[in-house]
Backbone as a chain_set.jsonl record, in Angstrom:
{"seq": "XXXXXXXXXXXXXXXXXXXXXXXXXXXXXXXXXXXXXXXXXXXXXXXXXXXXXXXXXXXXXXXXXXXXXXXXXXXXXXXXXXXXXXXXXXXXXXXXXXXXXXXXXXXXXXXXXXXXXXXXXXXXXXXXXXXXXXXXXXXXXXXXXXXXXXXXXXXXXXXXXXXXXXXXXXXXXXXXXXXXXXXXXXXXXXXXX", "coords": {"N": [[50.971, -22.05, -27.154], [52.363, -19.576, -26.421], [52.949, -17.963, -28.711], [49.832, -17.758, -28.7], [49.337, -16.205, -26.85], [51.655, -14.261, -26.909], [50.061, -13.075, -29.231], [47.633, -11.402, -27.701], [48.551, -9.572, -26.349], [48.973, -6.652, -24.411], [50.526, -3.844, -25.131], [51.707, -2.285, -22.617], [53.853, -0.809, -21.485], [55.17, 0.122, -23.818], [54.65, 2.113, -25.43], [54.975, 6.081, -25.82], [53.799, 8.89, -23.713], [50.31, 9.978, -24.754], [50.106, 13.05, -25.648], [49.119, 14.391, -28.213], [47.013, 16.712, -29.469], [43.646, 16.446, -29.952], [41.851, 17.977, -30.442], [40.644, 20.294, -32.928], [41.807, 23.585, -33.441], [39.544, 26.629, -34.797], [39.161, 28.318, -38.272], [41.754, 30.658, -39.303], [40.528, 33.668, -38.742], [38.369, 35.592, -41.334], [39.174, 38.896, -42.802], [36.864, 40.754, -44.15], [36.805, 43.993, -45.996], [34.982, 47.017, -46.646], [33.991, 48.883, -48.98], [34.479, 51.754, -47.502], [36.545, 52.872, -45.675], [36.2, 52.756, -43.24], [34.702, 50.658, -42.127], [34.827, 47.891, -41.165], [34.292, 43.753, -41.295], [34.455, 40.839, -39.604], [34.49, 37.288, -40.298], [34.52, 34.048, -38.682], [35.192, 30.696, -40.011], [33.46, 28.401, -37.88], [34.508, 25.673, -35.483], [35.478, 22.571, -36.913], [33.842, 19.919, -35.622], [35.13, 17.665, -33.271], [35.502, 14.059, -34.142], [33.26, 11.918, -32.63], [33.904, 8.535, -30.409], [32.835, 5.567, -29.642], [32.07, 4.681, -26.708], [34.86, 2.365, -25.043], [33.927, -0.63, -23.722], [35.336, -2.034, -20.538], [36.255, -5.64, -19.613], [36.686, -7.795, -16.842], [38.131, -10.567, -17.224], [36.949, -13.216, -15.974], [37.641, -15.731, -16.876], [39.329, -17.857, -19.388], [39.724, -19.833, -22.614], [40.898, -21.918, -25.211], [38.878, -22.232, -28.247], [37.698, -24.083, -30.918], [36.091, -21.964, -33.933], [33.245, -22.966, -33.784], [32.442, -23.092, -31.451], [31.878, -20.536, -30.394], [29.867, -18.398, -28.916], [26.828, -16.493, -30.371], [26.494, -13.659, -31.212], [24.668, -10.425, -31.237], [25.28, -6.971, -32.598], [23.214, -4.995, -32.174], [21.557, -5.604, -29.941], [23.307, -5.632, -27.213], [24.797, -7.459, -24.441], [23.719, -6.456, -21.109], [25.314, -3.797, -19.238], [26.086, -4.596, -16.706], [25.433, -7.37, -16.037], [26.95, -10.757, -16.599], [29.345, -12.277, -19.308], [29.702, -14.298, -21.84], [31.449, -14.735, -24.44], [33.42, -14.806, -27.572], [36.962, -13.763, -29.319], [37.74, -12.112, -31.583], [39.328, -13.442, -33.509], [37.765, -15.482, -33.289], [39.118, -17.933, -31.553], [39.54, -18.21, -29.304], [37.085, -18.568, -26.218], [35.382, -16.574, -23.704], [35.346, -15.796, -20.583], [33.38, -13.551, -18.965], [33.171, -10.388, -16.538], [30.8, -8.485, -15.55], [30.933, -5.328, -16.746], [33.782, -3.229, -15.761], [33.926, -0.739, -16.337], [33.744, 2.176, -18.791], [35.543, 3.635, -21.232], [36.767, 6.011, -22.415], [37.62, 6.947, -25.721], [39.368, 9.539, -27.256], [41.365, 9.236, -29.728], [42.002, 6.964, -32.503], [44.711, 5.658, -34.123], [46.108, 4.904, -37.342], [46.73, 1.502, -38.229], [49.87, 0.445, -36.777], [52.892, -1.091, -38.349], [54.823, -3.31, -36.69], [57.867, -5.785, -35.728], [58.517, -8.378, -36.918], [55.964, -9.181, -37.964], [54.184, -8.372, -36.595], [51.523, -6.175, -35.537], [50.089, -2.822, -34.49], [47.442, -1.032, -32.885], [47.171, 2.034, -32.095], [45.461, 3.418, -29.102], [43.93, 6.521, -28.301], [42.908, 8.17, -25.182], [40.944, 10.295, -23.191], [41.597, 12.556, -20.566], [39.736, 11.865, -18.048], [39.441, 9.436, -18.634], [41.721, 8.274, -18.912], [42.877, 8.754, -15.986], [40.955, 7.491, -14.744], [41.572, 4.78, -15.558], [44.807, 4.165, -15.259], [44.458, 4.077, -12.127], [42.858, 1.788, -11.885], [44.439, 0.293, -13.356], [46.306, 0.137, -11.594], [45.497, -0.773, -9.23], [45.166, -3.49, -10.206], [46.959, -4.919, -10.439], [48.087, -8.112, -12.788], [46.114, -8.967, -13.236], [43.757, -10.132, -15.565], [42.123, -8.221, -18.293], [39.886, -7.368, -20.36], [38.975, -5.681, -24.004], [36.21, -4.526, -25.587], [33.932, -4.835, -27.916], [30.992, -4.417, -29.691], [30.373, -6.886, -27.92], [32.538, -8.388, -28.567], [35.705, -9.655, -27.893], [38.102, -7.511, -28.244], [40.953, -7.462, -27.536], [42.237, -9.235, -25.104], [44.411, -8.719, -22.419], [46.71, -9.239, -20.023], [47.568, -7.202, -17.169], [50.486, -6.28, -16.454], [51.548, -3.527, -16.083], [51.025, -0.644, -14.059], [49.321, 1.533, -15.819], [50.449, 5.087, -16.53], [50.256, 7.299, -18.632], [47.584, 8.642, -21.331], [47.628, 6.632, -23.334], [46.941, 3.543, -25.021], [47.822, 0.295, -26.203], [47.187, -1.848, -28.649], [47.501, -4.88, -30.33], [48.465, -7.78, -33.341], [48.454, -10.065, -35.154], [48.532, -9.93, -38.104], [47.992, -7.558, -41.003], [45.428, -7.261, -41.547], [43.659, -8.092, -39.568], [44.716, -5.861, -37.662], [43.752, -3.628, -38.988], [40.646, -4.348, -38.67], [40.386, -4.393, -35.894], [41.226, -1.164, -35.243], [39.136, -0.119, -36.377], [37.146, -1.195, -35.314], [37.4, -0.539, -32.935], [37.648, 2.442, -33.386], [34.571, 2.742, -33.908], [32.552, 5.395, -34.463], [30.247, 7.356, -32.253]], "CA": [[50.365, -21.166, -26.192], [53.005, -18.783, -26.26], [52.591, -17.043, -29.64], [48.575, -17.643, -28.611], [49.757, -15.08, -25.461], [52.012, -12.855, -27.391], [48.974, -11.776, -29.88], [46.713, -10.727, -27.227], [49.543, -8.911, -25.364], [48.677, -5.352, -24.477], [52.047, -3.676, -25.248], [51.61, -1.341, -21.863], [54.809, 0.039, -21.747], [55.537, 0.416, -25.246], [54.022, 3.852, -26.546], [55.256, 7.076, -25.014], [52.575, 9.371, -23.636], [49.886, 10.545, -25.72], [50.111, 14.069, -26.008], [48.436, 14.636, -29.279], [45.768, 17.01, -29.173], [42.671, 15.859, -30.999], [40.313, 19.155, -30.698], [41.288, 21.542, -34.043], [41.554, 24.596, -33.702], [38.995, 27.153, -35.117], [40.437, 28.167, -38.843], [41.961, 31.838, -38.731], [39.821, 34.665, -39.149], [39.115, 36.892, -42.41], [38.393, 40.252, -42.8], [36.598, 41.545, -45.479], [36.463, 45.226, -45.637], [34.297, 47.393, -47.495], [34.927, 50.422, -49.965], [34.245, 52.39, -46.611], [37.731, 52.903, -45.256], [36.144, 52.865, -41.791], [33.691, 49.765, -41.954], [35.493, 46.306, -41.126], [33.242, 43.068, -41.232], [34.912, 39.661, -39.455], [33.574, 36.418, -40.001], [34.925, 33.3, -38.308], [34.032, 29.912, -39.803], [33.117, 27.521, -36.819], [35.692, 24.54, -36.265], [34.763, 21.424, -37.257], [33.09, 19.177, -34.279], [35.886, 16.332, -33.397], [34.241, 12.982, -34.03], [32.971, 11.015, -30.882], [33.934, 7.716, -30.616], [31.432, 5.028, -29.074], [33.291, 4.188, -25.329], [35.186, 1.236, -25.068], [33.746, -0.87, -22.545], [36.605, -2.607, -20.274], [35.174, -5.888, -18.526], [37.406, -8.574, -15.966], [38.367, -11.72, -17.72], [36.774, -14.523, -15.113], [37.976, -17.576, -17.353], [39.017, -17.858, -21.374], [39.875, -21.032, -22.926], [41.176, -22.118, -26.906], [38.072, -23.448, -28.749], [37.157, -24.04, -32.409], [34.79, -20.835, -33.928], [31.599, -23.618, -33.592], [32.015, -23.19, -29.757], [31.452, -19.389, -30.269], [28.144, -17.863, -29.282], [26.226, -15.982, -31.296], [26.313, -12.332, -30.77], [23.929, -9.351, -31.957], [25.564, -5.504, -32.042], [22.157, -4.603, -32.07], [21.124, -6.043, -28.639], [24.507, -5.957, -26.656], [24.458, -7.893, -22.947], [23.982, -5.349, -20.213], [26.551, -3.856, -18.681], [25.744, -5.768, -15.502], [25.737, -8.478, -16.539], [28.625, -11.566, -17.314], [29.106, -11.752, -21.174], [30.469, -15.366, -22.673], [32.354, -14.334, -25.82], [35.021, -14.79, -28.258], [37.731, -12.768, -29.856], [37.7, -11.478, -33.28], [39.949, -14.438, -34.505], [36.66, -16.636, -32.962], [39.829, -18.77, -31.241], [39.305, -18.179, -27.659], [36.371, -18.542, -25.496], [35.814, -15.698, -22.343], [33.493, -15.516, -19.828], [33.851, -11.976, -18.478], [32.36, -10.564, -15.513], [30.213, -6.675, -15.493], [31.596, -3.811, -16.884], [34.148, -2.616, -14.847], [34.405, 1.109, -16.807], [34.119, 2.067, -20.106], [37.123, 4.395, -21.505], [36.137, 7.494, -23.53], [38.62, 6.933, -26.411], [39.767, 10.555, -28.358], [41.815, 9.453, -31.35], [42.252, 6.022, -32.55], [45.584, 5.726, -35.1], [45.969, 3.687, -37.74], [47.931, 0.497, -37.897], [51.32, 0.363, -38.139], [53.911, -2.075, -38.191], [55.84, -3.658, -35.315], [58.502, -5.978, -35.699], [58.25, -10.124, -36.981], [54.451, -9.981, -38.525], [53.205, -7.677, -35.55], [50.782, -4.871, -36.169], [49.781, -2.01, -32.972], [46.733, -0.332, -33.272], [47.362, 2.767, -30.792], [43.973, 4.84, -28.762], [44.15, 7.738, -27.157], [41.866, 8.455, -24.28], [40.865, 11.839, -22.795], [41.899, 12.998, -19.306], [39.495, 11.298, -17.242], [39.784, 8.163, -18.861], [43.332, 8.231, -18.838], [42.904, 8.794, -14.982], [40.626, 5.793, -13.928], [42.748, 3.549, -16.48], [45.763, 4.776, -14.304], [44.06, 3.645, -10.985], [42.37, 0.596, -12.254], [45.906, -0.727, -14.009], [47.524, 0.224, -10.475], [44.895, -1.845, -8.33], [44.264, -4.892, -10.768], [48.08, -5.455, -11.407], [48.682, -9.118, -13.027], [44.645, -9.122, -13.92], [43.104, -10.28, -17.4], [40.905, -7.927, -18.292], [39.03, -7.438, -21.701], [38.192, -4.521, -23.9], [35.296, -5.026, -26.016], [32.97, -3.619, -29.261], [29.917, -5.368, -30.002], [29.994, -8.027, -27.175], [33.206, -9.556, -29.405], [36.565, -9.164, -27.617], [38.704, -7.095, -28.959], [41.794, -7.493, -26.755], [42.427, -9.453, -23.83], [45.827, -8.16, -21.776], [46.96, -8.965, -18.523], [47.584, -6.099, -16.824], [51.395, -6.251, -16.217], [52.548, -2.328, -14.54], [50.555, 0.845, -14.085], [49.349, 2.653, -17.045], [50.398, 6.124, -16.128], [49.935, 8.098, -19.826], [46.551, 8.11, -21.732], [46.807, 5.929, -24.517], [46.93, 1.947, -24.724], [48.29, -0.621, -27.717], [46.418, -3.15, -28.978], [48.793, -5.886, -31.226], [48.029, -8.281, -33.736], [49.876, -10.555, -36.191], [47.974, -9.289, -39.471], [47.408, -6.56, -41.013], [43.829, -7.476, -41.671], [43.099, -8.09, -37.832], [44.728, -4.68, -37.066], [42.927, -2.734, -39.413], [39.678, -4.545, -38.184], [41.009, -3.349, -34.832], [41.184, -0.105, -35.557], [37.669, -0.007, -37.416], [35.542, -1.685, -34.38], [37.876, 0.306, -31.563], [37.425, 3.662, -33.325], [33.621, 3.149, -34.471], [31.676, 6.79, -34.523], [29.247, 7.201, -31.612]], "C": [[51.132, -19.849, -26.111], [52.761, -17.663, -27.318], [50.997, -17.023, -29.539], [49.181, -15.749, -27.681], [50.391, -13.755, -26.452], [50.945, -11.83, -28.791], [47.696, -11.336, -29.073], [47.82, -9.976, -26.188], [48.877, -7.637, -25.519], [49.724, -4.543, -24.437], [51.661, -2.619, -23.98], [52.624, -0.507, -21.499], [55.27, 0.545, -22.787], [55.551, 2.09, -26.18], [54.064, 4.952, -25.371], [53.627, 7.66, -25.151], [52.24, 9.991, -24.646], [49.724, 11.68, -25.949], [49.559, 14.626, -27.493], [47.161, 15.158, -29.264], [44.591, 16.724, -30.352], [41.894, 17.369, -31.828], [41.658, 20.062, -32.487], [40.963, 22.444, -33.587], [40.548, 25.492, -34.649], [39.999, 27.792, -36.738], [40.571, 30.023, -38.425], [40.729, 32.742, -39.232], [40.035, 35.433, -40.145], [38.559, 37.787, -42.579], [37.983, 40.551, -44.221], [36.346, 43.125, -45.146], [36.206, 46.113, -46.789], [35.056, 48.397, -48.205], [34.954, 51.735, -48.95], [35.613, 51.963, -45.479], [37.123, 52.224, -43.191], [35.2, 51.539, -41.334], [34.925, 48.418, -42.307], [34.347, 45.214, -40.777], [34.176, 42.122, -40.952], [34.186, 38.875, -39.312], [35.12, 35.318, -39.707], [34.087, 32.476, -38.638], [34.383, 28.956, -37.742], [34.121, 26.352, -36.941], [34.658, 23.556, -36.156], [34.697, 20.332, -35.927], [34.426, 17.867, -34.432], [35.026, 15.548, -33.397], [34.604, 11.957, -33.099], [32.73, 9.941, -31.583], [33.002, 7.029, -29.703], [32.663, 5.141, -27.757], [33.525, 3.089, -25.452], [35.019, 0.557, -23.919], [35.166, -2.505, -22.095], [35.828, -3.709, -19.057], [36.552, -7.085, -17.789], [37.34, -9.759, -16.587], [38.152, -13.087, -16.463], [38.047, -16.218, -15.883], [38.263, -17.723, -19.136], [39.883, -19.49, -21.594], [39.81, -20.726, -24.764], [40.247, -22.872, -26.674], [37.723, -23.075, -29.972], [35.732, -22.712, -32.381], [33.732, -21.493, -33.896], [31.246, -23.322, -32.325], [31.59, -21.685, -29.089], [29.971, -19.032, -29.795], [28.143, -16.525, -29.948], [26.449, -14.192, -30.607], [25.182, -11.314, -31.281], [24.625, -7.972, -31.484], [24.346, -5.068, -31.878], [21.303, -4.541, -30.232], [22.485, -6.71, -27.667], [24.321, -6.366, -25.081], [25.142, -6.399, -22.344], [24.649, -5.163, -19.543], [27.075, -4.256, -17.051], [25.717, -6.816, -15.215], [27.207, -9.512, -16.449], [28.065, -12.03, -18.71], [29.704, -13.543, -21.294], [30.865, -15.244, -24.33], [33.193, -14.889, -26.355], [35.707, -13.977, -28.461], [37.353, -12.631, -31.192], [38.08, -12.725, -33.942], [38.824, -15.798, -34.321], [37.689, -17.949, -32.741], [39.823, -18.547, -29.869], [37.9, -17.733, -27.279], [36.178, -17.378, -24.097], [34.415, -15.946, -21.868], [33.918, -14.453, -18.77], [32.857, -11.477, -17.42], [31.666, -8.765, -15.855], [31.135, -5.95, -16.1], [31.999, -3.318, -15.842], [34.583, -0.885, -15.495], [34.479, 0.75, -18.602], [35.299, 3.716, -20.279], [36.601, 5.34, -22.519], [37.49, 8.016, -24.348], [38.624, 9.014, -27.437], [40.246, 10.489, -29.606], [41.892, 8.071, -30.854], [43.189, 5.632, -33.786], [45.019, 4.431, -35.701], [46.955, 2.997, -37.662], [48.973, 0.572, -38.065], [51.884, -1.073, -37.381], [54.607, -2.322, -37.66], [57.488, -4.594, -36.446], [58.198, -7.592, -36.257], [56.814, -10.31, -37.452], [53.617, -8.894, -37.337], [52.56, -6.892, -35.812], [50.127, -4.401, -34.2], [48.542, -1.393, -33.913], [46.449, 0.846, -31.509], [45.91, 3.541, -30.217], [44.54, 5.556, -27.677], [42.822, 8.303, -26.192], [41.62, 9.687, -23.609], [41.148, 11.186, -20.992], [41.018, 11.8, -18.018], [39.257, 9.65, -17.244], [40.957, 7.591, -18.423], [43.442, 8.574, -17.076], [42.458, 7.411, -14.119], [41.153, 4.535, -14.663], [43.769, 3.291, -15.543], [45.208, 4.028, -13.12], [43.625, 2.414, -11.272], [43.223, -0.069, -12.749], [46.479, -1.043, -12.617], [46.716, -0.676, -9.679], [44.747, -2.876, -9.011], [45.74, -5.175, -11.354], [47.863, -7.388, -11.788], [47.064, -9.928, -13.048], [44.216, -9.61, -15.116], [41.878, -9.4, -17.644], [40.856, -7.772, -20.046], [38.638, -6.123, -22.461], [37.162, -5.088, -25.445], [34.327, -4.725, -26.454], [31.613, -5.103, -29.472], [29.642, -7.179, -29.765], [31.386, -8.776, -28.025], [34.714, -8.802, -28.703], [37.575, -8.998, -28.519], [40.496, -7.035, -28.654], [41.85, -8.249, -25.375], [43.433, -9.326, -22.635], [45.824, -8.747, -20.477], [47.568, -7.769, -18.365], [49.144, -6.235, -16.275], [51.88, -4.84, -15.364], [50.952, -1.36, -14.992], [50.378, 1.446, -15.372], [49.328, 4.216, -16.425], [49.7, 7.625, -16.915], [48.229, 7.841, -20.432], [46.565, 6.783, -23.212], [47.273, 4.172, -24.44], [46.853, 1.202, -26.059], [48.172, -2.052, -27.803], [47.467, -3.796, -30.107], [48.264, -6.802, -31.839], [48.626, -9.002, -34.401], [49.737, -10.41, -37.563], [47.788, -8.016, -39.836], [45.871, -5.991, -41.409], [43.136, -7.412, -40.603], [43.581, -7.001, -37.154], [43.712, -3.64, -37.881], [41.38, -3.199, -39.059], [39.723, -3.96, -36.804], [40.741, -2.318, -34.631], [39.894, 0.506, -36.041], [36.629, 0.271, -36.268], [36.478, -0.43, -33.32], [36.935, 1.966, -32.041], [36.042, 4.35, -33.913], [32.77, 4.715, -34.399], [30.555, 6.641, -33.288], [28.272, 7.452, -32.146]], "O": [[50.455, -18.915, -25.682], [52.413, -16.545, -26.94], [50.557, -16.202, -30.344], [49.275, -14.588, -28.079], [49.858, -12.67, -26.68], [50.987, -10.655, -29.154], [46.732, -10.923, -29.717], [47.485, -10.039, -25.005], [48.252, -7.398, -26.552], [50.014, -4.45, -23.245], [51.045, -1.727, -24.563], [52.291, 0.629, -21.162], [55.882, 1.603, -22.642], [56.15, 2.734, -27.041], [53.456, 4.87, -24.303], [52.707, 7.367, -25.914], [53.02, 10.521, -25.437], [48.855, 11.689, -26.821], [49.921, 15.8, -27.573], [46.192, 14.418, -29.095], [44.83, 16.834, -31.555], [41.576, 17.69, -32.973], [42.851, 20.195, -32.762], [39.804, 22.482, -33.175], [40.698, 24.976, -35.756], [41.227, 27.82, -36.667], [39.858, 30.613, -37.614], [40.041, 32.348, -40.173], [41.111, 35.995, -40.345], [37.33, 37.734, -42.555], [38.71, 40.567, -45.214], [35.744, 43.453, -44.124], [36.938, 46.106, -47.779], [36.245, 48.707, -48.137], [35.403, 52.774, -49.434], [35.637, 51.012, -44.699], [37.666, 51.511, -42.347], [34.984, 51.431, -40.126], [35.59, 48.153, -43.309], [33.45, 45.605, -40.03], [35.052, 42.126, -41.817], [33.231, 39.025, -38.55], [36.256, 35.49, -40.15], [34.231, 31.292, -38.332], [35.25, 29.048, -36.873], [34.573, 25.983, -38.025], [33.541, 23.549, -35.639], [35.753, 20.07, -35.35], [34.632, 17.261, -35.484], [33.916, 15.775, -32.916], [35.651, 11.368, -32.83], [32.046, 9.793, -32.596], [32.334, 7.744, -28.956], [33.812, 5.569, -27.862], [32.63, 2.413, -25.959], [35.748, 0.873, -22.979], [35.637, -3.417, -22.775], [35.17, -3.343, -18.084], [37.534, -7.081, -18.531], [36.185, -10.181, -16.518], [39.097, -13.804, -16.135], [38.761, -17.134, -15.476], [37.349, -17.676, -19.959], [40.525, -20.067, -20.715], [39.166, -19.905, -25.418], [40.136, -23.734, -25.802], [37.444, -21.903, -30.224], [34.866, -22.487, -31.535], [32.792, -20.703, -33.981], [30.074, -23.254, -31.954], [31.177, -21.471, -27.949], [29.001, -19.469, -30.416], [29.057, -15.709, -30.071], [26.513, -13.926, -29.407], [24.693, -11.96, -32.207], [24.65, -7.699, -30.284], [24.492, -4.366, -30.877], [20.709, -3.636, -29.646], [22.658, -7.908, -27.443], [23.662, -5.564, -24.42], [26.099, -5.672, -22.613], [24.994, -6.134, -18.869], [28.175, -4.177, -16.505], [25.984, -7.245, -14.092], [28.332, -9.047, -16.262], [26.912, -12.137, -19.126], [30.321, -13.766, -20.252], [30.293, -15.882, -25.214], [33.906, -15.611, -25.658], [35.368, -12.978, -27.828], [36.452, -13.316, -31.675], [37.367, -13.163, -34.845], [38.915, -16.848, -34.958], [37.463, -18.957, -33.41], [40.731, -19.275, -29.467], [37.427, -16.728, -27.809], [37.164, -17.468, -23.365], [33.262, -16.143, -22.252], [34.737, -14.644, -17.871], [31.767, -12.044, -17.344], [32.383, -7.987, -16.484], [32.306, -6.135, -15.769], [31.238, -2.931, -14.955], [35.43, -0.117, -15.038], [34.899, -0.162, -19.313], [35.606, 4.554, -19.43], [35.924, 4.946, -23.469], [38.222, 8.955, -24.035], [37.696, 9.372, -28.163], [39.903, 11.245, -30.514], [41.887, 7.706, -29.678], [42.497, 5.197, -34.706], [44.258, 3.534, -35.338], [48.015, 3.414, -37.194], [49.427, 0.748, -39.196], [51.541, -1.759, -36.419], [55.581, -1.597, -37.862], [57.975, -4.162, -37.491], [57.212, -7.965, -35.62], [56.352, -11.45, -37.403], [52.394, -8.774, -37.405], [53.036, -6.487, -36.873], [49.876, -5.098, -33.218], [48.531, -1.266, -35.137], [45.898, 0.62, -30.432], [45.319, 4.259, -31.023], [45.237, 5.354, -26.683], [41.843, 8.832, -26.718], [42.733, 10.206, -23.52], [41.011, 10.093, -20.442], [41.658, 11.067, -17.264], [39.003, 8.88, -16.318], [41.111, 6.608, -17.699], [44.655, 8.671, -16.895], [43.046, 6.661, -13.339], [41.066, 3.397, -14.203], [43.712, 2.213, -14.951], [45.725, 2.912, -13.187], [44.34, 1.662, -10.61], [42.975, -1.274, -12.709], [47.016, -2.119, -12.355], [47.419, -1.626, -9.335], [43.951, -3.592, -8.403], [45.866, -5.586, -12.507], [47.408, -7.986, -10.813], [46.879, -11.138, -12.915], [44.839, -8.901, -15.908], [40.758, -9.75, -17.272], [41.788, -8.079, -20.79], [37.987, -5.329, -21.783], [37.547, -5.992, -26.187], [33.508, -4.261, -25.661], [31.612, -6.329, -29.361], [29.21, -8.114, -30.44], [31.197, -9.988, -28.12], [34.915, -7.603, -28.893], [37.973, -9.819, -29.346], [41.24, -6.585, -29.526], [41.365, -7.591, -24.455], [43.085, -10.055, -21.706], [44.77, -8.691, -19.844], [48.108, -7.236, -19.334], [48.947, -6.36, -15.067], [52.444, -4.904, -14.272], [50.156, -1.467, -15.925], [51.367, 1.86, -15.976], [48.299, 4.595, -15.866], [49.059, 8.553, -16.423], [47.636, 6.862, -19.978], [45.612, 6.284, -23.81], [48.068, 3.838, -23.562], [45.98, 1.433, -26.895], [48.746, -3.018, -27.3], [48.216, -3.019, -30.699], [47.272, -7.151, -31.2], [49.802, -8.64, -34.384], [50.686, -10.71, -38.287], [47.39, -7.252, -38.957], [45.374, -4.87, -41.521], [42.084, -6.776, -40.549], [43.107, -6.858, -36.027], [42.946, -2.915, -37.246], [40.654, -2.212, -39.181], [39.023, -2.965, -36.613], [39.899, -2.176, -33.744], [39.766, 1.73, -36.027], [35.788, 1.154, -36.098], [35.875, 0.619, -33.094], [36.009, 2.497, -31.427], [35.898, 5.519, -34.271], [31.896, 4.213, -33.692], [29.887, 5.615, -33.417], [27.197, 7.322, -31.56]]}, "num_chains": 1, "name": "protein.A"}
């Protein structure tokens, strides 16, 4: 049970704040200028659109339980339970059971790194969340201390954490013991809206 626990850990203290700005900059401007000493023409291209990630919806862990992947239900990304709803799910590794209650917020991720390498077999897969995410995260860590909650891509949990202190910074580290199940991680977290 213990190494069950330490791969759904949510490392919440772990990763200094995210400060990393996503948006690019526009590139510089160039002048072309004619054979007419006095005629200047500037064009600026356009920057390139950052790419929007889907939101990560974050739901309250009622109840999870170890059970063989037969005891899984079925899912469809296509037709995902409403966010009103309670969801009965698995995890990715289809080794735990959840039965999760409404969408309590989804998280409007900005960048989503790729995996790297912890320490003993571990793998982080870090996201970075914009401002007002990174605000009701912040309030929702600080009222739901010592909580289970869930975050979660196509009805299939992707993380389950207790909520141990305050998230104060925007970004939040997902852990894994492969590097196959972080880079899946990383894939479903940072899908394209």
């Amino acid at each position: 049970m213990t190494t069950r626990r330490l791969t759904s850990v949510l490392v919440l203290g772990a990763v200094l704040c995210g400060c990393h700005s996503t948006q690019h900059g526009a590139p510089p401007a160039t002048s072309t200028t004619s054979a007419s000493p006095t005629t200047t023409t500037s064009t600026t291209a356009p920057a390139a659109p950052a790419a929007s990630i889907q939101p990560l919806p974050v739901r309250p862990v009622q109840k999870s339980q170890p059970a063989p992947p037969a005891k899984c239900p079925a899912t469809d990304p296509h037709a995902p339970a409403a966010p009103a709803n309670a969801l009965v799910t698995c995890d990715l590794a289809k080794t735990t059971v959840y039965t999760l209650g409404p969408e309590a917020m989804r998280l409007t991720l900005t960048r989503v790194d790729q995996p790297k390498a912890l320490t003993s077999g571990f793998y982080e897969v870090s996201l970075t969340m914009d401002p007002s995410s990174s605000a009701a995260w912040a309030a929702y860590t600080a009222a739901h201390l010592k909580d289970h909650v869930a975050f979660i891509r196509d009805d299939v949990v992707l993380e389950a954490p207790i909520i141990e202190e305050q998230v104060t910074y925007g970004k939040i580290a997902l852990t894994t013991q492969t590097a196959q199940a972080a880079e899946q991680l990383a894939q479903l977290a940072g899908r394209a809206a």
